[in-house]
C-alpha positions in Angstrom: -168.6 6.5 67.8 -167.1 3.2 66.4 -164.7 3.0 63.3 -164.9 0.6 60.1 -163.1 -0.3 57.0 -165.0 1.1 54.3 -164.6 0.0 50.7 -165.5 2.6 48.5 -165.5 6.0 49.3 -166.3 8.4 46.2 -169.6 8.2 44.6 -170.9 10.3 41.6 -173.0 13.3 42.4 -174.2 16.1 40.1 -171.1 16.2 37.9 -168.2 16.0 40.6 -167.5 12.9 42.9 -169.3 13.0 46.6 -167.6 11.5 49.7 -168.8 10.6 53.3 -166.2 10.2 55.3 -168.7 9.8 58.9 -172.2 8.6 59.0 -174.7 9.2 61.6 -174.1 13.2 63.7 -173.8 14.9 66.7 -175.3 18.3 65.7 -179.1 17.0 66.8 -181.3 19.4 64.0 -184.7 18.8 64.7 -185.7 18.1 61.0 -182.6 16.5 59.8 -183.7 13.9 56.9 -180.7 11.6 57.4 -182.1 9.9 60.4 -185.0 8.8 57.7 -184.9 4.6 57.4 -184.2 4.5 54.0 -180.8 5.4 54.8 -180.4 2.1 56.2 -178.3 2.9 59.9 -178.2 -0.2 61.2 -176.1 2.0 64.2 -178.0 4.6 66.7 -177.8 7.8 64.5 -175.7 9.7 67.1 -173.3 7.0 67.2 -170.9 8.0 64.8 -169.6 5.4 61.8 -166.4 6.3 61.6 -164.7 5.5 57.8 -161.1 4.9 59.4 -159.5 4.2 56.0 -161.7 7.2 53.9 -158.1 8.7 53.6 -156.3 5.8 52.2 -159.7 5.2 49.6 -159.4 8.5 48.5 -155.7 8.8 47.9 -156.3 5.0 45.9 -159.2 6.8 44.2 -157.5 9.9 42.7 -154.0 8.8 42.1 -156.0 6.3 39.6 -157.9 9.0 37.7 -156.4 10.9 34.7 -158.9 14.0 34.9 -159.1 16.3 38.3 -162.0 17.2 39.4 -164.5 18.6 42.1 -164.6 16.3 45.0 -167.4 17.4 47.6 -168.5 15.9 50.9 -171.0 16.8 53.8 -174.2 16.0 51.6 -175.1 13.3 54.4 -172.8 14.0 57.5 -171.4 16.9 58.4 -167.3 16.7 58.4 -166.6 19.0 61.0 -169.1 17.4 63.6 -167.0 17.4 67.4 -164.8 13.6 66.4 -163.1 15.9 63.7 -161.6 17.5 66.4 -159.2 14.7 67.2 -159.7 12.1 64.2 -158.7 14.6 61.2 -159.6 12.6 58.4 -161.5 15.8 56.9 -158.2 17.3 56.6 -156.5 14.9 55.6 -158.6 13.7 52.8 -158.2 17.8 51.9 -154.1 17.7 52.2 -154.8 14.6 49.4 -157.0 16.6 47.6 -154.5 19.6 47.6 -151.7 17.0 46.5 -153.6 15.2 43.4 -154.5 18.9 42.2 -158.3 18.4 42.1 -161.0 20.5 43.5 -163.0 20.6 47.1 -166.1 21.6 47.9 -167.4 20.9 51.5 -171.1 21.6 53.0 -171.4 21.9 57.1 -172.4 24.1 60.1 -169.8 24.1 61.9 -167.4 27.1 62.3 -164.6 23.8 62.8 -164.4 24.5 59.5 -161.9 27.4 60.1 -159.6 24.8 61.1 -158.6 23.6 57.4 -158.8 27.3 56.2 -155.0 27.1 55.2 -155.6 23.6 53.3 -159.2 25.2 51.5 -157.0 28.6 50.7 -154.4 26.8 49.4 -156.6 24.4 46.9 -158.4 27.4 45.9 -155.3 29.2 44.7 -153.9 26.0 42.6 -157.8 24.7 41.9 -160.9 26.1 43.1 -162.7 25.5 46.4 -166.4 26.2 47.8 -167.8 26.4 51.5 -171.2 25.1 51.3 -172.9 26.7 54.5 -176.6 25.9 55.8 -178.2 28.7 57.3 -182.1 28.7 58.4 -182.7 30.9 61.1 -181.8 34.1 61.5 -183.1 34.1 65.5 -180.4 32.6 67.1 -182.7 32.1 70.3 -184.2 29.5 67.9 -181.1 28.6 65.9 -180.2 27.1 69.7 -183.6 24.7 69.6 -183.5 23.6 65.9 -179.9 23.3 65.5 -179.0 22.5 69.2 -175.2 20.9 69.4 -173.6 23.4 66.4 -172.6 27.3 66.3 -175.4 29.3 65.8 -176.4 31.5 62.5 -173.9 34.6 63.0 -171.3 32.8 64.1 -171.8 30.5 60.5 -171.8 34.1 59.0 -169.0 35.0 60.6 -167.2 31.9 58.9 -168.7 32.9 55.7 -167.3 36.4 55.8 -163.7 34.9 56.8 -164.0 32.9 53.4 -164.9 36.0 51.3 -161.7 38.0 52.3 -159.6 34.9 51.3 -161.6 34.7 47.9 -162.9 31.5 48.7 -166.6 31.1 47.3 -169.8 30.3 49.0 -172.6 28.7 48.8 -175.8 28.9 51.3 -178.5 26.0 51.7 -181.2 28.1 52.7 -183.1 24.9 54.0 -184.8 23.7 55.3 -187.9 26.4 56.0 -190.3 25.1 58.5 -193.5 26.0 58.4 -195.3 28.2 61.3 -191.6 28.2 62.8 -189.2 30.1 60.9 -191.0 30.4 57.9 -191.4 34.5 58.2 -190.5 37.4 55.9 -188.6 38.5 58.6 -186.5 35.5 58.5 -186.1 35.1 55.0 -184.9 38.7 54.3 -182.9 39.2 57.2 -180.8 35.7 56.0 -180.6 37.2 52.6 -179.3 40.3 53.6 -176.5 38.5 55.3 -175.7 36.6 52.2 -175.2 39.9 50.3 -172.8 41.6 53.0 -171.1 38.8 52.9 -170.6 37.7 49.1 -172.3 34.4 48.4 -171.5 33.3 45.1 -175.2 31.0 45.1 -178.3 30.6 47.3 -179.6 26.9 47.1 -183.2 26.3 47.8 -185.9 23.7 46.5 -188.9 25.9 48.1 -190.2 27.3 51.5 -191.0 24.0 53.5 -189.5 20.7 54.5 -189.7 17.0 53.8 -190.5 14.2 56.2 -190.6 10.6 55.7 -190.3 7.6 58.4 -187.1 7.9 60.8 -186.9 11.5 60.8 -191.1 12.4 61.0 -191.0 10.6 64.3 -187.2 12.4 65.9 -189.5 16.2 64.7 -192.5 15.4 66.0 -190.9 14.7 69.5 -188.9 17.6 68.9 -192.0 20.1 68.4 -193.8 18.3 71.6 -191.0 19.3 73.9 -190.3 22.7 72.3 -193.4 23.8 70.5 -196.2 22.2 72.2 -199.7 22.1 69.8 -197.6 22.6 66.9 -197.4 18.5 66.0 -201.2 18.8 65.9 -201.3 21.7 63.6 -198.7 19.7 61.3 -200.6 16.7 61.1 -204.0 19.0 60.1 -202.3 20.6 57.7 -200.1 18.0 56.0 -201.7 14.8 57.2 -198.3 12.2 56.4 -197.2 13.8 53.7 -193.5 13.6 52.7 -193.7 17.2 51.2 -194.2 20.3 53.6 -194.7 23.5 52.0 -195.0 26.9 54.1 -198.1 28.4 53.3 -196.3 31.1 52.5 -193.8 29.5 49.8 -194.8 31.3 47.3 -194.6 35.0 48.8 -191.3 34.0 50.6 -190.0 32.7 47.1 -190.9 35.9 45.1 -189.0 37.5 47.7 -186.0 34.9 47.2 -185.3 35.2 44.0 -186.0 39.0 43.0 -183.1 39.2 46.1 -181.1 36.8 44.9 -181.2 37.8 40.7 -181.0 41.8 42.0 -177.6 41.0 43.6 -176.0 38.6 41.0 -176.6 35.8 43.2 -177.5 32.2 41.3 -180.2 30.8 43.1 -181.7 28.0 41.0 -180.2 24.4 42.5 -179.3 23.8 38.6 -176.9 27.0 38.6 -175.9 26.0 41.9 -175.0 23.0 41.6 -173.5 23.3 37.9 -171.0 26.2 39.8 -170.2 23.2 42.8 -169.2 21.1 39.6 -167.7 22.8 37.3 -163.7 22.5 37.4 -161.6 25.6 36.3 -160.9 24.6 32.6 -157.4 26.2 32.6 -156.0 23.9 35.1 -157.8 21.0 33.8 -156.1 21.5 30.1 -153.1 21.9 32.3 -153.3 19.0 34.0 -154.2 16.7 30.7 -151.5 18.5 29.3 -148.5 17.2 31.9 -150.2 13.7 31.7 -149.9 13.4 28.5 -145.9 14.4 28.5 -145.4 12.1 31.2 -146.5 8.8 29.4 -143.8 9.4 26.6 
């Protein structure tokens, strides 16, 4: 890993403010569409960019705003890849969430996340927090080749079950599906089923498939020669060099989806996803305007 001064850190994302606080990952996914080139790494992709000062931006950035609100990150790197373990800057930039009084929601793999469960609990209590967790593959024989350097599927479950009993919400990313590998009934339901037991408040997922453009087309393909030989030759008969992937079986897995998903309450369109990730409890925000305004007199 190497370490820079970064000069921004928040950027706007679906009504709350994203953050990266790393770029590049040591997980190794097989399909992962951050390695793509129009990202721009000028840096090997496991070589971590480290944003030494993403505390100090962020405590700049939200001691300068007058109206709290979500802040998410993980959308591009996870924050709990193995550098959290000794940098910290995940939890710290939570302990200045926690002190500013705004909101938190933070998308990864990695049970590391259990780490910060105090600082998460404790926003959640005064704000509101959400776990985003990716889950794909039910098999965890196969979790172990697609998702190779991170805990596998039950043990992500196992995180999300720990967040239920502390009223924490969750949110899956059931994505991506890759087709002919884990693209199964099988799969699908037995992921699902999990999400019930376990009281996800939203399922996020664009349809049954992937998406592969230049950068990360080239780090799969390898991947399926050395773990799935023959299958790169299927892909490129089926798809040619298309950027969009669709299972043949998207829409039979998706009928199954959401029937699942609206039968147990559970939003699964990215728009109410995403406008749940957003959306900041209006009791505290009245609160918050309301002290403000006092303390300019």
């Amino acid at each position: 890993m190497h370490f820079v001064d970064a000069k921004g850190i928040l950027n706007a994302n679906n009504g709350f403010y994203g953050m990266n606080i790393y770029r590049g990952c040591s997980h190794g996914c097989i399909y992962c569409d951050s390695r793509s080139t129009c990202y721009h790494f000028d840096h090997p992709f496991e070589d971590i960019e480290v944003k030494s000062n993403a505390p100090e931006l962020l405590e700049k950035a939200l001691r300068s705003k007058r109206k709290a609100c979500m802040i998410g990150t993980g959308a591009m790197s996870d924050p709990y890849m193995h550098c959290e373990e000794k940098l910290g800057l995940t939890r710290r930039c939570l302990e200045i969430i926690l002190k500013y009084g705004f909101g938190a929601t933070v998308q990864t793999k990695s049970d590391r996340i259990l780490r910060d469960i105090d600082l998460l609990d404790e926003i959640n209590r005064k704000t509101k927090s959400v776990v985003q967790m990716t889950l794909t593959t039910y098999d965890d024989k196969l979790c172990s080749i697609v998702e190779p350097n991170v805990c596998n599927t039950k043990r992500r479950i196992e995180v999300l079950d720990i967040m239920r009993e502390r009223g924490i919400p969750t949110v899956v990313w059931l994505s991506p599906i890759l087709p002919f590998i884990n693209d199964t009934e099988e799969n699908i339901r037995s992921i699902l089923s999990e999400c019930i037991r376990v009281g996800v408040r939203g399922i996020i997922c664009f349809g049954m498939g992937l998406t592969l453009r230049e950068g990360d087309r080239e780090y799969y393909y390898d991947a399926l020669d050395r773990h799935f030989p023959g299958m790169k030759e299927k892909y490129i008969r089926t798809y040619g060099n298309a950027y969009d992937l669709p299972s043949p079986r998207n829409d039979r897995l998706m009928e199954i989806f959401k029937d699942t998903c609206r039968n147990a309450g559970i939003l699964c369109t990215p728009d109410e996803c995403f406008s749940f990730l957003g959306e900041f409890p209006q009791k505290y925000e009245q609160l918050s305007m309301f002290d403000l305004t006092e303390g300019s007199d």
